[in-house]
C-alpha positions in Angstrom: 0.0 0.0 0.0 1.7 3.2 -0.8 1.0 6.3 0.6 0.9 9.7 -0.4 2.6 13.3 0.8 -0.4 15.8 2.3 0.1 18.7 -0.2 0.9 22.6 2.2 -2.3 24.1 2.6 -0.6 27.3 1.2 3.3 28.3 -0.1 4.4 31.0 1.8 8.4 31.5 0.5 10.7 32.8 3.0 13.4 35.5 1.7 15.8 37.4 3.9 17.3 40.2 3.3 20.6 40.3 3.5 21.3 36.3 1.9 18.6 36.6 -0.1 17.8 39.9 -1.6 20.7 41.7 -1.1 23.0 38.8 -2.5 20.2 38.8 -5.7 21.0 42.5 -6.6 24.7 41.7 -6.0 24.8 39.0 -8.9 21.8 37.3 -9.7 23.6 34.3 -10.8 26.3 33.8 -8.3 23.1 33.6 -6.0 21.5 31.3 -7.8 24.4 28.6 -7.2 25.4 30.0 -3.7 21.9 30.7 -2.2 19.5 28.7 -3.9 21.7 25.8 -4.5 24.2 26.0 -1.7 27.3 25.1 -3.1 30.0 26.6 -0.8 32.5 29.4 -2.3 36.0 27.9 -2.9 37.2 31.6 -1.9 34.5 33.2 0.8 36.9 35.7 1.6 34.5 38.5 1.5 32.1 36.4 3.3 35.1 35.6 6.4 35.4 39.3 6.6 32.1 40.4 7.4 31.0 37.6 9.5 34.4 38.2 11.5 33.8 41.7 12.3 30.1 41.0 13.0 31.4 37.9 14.7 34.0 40.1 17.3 31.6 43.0 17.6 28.6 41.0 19.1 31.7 38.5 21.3 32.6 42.2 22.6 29.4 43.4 23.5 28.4 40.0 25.1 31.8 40.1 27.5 31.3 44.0 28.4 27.5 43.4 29.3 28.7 40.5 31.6 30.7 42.9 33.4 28.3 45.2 34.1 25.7 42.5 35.2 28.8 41.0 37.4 28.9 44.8 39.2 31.7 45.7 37.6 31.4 47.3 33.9 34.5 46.6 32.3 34.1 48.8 28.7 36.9 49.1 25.8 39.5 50.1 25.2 40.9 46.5 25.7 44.2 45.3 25.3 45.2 43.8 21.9 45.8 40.4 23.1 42.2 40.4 24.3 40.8 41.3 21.3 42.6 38.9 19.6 41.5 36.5 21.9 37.5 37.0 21.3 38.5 37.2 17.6 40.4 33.6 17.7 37.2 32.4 19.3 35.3 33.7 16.2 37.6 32.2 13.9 37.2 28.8 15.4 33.5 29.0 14.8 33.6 30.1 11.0 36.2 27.2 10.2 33.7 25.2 12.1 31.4 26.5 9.0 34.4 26.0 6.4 35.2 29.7 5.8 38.0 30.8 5.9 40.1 33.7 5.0 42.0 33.4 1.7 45.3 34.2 2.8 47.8 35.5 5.8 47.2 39.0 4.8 43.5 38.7 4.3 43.1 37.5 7.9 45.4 39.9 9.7 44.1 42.7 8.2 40.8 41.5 9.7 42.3 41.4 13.3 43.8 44.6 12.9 40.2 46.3 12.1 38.1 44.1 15.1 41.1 45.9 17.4 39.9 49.5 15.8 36.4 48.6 15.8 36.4 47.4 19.9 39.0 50.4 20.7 37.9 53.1 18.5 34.0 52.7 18.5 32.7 49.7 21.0 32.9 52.6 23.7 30.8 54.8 22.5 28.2 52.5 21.2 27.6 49.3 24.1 26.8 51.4 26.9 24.0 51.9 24.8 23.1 49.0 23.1 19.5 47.9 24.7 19.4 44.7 22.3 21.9 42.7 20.2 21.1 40.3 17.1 17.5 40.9 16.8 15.3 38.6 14.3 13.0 40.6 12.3 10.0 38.8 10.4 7.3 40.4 8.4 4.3 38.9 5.9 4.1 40.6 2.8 2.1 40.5 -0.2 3.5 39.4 -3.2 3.4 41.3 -6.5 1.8 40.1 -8.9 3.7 37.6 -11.1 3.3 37.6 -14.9 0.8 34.6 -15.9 3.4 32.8 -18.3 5.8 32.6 -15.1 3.3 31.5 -12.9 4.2 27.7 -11.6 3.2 27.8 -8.2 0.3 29.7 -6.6 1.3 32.2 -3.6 -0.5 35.5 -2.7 2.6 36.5 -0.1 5.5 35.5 1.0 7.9 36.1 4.3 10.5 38.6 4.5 13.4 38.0 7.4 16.4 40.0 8.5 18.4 40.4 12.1 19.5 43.8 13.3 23.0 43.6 14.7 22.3 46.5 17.6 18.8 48.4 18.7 20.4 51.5 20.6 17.5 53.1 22.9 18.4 56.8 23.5 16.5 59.1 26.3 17.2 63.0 25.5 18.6 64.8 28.3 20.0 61.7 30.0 23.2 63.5 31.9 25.0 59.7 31.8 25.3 60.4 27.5 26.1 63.9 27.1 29.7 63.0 26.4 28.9 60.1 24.4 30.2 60.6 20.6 27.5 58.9 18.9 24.7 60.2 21.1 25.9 63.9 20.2 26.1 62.5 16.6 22.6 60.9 16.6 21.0 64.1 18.0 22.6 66.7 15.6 21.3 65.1 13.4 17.9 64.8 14.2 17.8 68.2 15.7 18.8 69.1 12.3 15.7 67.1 10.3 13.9 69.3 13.3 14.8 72.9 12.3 14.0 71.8 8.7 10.6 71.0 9.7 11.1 67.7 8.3 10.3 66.0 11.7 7.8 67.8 14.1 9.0 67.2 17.5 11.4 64.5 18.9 9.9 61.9 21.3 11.7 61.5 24.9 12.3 58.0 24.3 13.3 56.5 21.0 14.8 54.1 19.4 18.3 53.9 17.0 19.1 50.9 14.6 22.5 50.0 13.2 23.6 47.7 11.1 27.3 46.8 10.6 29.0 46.9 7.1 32.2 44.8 6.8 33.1 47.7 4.0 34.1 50.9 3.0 31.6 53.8 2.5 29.9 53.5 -0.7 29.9 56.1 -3.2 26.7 58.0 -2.9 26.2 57.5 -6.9 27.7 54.8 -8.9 28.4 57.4 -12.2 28.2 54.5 -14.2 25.1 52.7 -16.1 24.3 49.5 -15.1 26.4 49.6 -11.8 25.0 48.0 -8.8 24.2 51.2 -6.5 25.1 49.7 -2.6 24.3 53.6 -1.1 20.7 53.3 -2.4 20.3 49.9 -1.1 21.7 49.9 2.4 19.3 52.9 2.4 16.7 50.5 1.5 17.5 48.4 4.3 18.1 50.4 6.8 14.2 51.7 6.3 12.9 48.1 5.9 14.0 46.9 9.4 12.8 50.3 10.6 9.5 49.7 9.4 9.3 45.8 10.7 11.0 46.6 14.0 8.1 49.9 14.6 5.3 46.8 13.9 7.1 44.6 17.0 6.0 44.4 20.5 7.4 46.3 22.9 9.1 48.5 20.5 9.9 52.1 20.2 9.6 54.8 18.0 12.1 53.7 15.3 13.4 57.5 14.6 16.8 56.9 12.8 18.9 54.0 11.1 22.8 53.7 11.1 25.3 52.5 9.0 28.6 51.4 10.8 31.4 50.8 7.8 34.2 49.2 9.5 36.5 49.2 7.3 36.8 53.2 7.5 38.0 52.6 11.0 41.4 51.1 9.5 41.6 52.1 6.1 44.5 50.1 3.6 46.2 52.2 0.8 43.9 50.4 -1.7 41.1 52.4 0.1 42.6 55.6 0.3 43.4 55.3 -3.6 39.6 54.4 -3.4 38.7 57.2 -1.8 40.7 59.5 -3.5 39.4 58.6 -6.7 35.9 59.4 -5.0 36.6 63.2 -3.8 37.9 63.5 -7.6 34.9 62.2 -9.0 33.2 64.2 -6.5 31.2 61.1 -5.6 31.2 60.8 -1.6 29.6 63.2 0.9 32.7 63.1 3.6 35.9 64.1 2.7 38.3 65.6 4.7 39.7 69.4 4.9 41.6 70.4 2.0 45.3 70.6 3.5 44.6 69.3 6.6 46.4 66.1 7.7 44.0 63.6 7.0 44.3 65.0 3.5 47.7 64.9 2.7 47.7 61.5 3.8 45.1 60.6 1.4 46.6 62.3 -1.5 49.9 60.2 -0.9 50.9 57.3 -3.3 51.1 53.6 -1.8 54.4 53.8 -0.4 56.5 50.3 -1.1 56.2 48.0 1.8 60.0 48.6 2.7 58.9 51.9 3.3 59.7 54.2 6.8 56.0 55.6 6.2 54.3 52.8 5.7 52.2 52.7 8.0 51.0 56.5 7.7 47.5 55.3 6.9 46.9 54.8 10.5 47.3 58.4 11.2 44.6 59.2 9.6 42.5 60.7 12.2 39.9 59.8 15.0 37.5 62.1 14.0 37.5 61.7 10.3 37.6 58.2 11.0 34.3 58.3 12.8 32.3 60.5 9.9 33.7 58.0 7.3 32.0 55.2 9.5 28.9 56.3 10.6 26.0 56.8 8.1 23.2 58.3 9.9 20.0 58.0 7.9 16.3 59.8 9.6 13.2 57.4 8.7 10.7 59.0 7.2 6.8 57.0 6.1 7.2 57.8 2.5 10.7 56.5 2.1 9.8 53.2 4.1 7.2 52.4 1.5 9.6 53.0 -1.0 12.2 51.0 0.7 9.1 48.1 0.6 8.3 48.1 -2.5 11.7 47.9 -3.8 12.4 44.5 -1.8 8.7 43.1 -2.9 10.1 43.5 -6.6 12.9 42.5 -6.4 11.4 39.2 -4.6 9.0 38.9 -7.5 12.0 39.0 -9.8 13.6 35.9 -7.9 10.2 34.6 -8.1 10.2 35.0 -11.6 13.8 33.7 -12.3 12.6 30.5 -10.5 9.9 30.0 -12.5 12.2 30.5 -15.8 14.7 27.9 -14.6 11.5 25.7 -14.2 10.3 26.7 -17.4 13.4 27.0 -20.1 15.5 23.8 -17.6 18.5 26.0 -18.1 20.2 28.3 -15.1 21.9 30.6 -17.1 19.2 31.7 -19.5 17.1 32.4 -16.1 19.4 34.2 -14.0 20.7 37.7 -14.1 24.4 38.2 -14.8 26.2 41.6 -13.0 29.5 42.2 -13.7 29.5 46.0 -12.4 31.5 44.9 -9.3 35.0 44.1 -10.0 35.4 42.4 -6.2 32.5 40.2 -6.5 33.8 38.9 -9.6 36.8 38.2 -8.6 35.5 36.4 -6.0 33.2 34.6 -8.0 33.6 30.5 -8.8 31.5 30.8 -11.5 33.1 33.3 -14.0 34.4 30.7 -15.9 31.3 29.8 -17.4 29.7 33.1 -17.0 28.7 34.5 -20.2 28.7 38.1 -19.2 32.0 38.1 -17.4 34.6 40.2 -19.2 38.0 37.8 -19.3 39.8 41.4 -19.2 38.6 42.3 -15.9 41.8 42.8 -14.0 42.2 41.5 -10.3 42.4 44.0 -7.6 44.9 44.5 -5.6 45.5 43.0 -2.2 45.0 45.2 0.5 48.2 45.1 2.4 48.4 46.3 5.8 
């Protein structure tokens, strides 16, 4: 007698954000192997980085807020060999995962950053970190999908993400007047204020951020075709915004942050990066013409022999901090922009499915985006990629 599979009631498809979405507009294709399909990246460096940063970050936070339940806050600055102790821990856990960091000079660049990121901004920001790693779900109603490309039936699907730190901030409270990023978070909104673009700031509010194992995006691409990351973390930030406001127990959600922590330890392939950017005139902070932090940047990559090699990490605190921090107001009308820019592109991974389905080939069905040099370069699949450009040169490595 054989027996047969109960059929779901409904399909509800789960997509997160960050995996999903974000790894979609990033290179349709490469997700298609890596996220649909799960094959492992032979080179995850990019991968090790962020989820090393991310991974030291939260291991920090968790040891400073048992100090301060012990009786005894104990908050950064740390000693290096500390640091490097929480980050061997993380290590351990992502080889436990199999990723790994390509090479030597991959992985102590990434130590080097988790002791600027624990030193330079961890005590500023845990004193006031009122939840860490927070799951985000929300229901949402799928567009509608063309009728050709229809081979399942769904009416919505589920939309997932996981905010690294909810900051709550109380105005006036005398323990954060000399905090840095308190003072930064309430220029700024003071500043949407005398605009008139918010009416009147709540007592009690809330602050998400979201760390970026990167440097600051340009604030427009200048190119056609060219995957825009400015506009998109934007998009995100204003997503979880709008899921965290519909939680329990929540807050007003009145501004999102962007922490890029590679601006906290910036190599020479950054500063060429970013000099390139102030040229182009396509970033928002630079630094004073003539000051310091200038000159610095306008310097050529001295050879690694060099006496001032290691002038990069002069660059200053403060200048440091503005690269970093991306402050971004939530507003309704942008949040349901910010929506309905994830609910298409989720309808376009619908659709791709349903092509694959259809046609039986991958690469006919799936996006191609060659407009970031790094990701392809990264990528396992360029060799078969029919968009990838076989004169796409390799960047550099970021020496230290």
């Amino acid at each position: 007698m054989s027996l047969k599979v109960r059929t779901p009631a409904f399909y509800l498809p789960s997509y997160s954000l960050t995996s999903d979405v974000l790894s979609f507009i990033r290179c349709g294709l490469q997700y298609r192997y890596q996220g649909v399909g799960k094959i492992p990246s032979t080179r995850p460096f990019q991968l090790w980085f962020g989820e090393f940063i991310h991974g030291v970050m939260e291991a920090g936070y968790r040891e400073y807020r048992a100090s301060v339940i012990a009786g005894s806050p104990d908050p950064p600055p740390w000693g290096p060999l500390r640091i490097i102790r929480l980050g061997k821990q993380v290590e351990r856990a992502l080889s436990d995962r199999k990723i790994f960091p390509n090479n030597r000079t991959i992985r102590t660049l990434g130590f080097l950053r988790a002791v600027k990121g624990i030193n330079d901004l961890a005590p500023h920001l845990f004193p006031l970190i009122a939840q860490a790693e927070v799951p985000l779900s929300t229901t949402r109603i799928m567009l509608p999908i063309p009728h050709h490309y229809q081979t399942k039936r769904t009416t919505a699907y589920e939309l997932t993400g996981r905010i690294d730190v909810i900051t709550s901030v109380t105005l006036n409270d005398p323990a954060h007047t000399s905090n840095m990023l308190v003072q930064y978070i309430l220029g700024t909104l003071n500043q949407e204020v005398a605009q008139g673009r918010v009416r009147k700031l709540p007592q009690d509010f809330e602050v998400i951020i979201d760390y970026k194992g990167s440097r600051r995006p340009a604030i427009t691409t200048g190119r056609v075709g060219a995957t825009d990351y400015w506009k998109i973390y934007g998009w995100q930030l204003r997503t979880y915004a709008h899921i965290r406001d519909h939680q329990p127990g929540s807050l007003p959600v009145l501004l999102g942050v962007v922490i890029y922590l590679n601006e906290l330890f910036p190599t020479w392939g950054d500063l060429k990066q970013l000099r390139d950017d102030i040229r182009d005139r396509i970033t928002d902070v630079i630094p004073t013409p003539g000051s310091d932090d200038w000159r610095i940047i306008q310097m050529r990559e001295p050879s690694r022999k060099s006496p001032i090699r290691k002038k990069n990490r002069e660059i200053s605190w403060d200048f440091r901090m503005r690269r970093a921090l991306r402050l971004e107001p939530v507003y309704e009308t942008q949040v349901l922009e910010a929506m309905t820019r994830f609910d298409r592109y989720v309808r376009a991974i619908e659709v791709c499915r349903s092509k694959e389905t259809l046609w039986g080939s991958i690469l006919s069905a799936w996006p191609k985006n060659t407009s970031d040099r790094d990701t392809c370069t990264a990528c396992d699949y360029q060799t078969f990629c029919p968009r990838y450009r076989s004169g796409l040169t390799s960047p550099t490595l970021p020496f230290v």
